[in-house]
C-alpha positions as CSV (number, residue, x, y, z in Angstrom):
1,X,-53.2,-70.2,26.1
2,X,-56.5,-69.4,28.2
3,X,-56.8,-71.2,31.5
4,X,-60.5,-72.6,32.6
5,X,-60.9,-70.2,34.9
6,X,-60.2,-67.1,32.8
7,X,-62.6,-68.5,30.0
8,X,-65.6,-69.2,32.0
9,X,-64.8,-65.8,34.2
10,X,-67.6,-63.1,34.2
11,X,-67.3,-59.4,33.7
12,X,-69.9,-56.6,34.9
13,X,-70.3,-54.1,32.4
14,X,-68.5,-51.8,34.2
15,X,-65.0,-54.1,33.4
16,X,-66.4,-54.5,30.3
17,X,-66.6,-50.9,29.7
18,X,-63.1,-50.1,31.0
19,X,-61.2,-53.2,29.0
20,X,-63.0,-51.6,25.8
21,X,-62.5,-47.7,27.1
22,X,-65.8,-46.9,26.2
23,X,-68.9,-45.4,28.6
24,X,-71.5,-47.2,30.0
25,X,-74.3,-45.2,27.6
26,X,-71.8,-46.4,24.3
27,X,-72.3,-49.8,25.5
28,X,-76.0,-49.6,26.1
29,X,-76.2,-48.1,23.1
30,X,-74.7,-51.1,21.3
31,X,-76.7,-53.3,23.2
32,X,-79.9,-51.6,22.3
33,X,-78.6,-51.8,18.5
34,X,-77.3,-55.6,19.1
35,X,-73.9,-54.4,18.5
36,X,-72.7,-55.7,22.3
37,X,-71.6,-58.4,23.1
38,X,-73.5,-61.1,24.6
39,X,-75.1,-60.3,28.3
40,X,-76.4,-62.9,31.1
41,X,-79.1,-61.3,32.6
42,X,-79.5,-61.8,36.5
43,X,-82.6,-61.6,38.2
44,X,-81.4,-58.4,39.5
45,X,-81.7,-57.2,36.3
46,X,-77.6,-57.2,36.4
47,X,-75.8,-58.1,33.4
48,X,-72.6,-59.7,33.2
49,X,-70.3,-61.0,30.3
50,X,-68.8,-64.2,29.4
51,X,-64.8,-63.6,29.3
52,X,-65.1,-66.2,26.3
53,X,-68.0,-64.1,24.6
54,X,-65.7,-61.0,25.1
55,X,-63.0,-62.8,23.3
56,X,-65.0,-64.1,20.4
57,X,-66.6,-60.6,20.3
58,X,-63.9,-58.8,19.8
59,X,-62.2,-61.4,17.5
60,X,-64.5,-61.0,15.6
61,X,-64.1,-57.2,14.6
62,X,-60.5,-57.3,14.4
63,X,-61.2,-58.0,10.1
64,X,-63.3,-54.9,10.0
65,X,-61.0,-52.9,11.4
């Protein structure tokens, strides 16, 4: 069971990257192809990820696999 706190937690891309064992150019790449998950973009120009969005994300490519 997810607590509140790990659901609404955000990830940098560079957690991201590591949880999914991929580079940061594959995930850009993804992004650029809307194959990424879901990004908040900070006026920093930062991006982070929902721990939630993550989850559904990858939930929903465990089919295809």
């Amino acid at each position: 069971m997810k607590t509140a706190a790990r659901t609404s937690e955000m990830l940098t891309i560079k957690e991201v990257c590591a949880e999914l064992r991929i580079s940061r150019r594959t995930f850009y790449e993804w992004r650029a192809k809307g194959r990424a998950p879901r990004c908040i973009s900070l006026p920093n120009r930062a991006l982070l990820v929902r721990r939630s969005e993550l989850d559904g994300w990858l939930g929903a490519r465990e089919g295809a696999a």
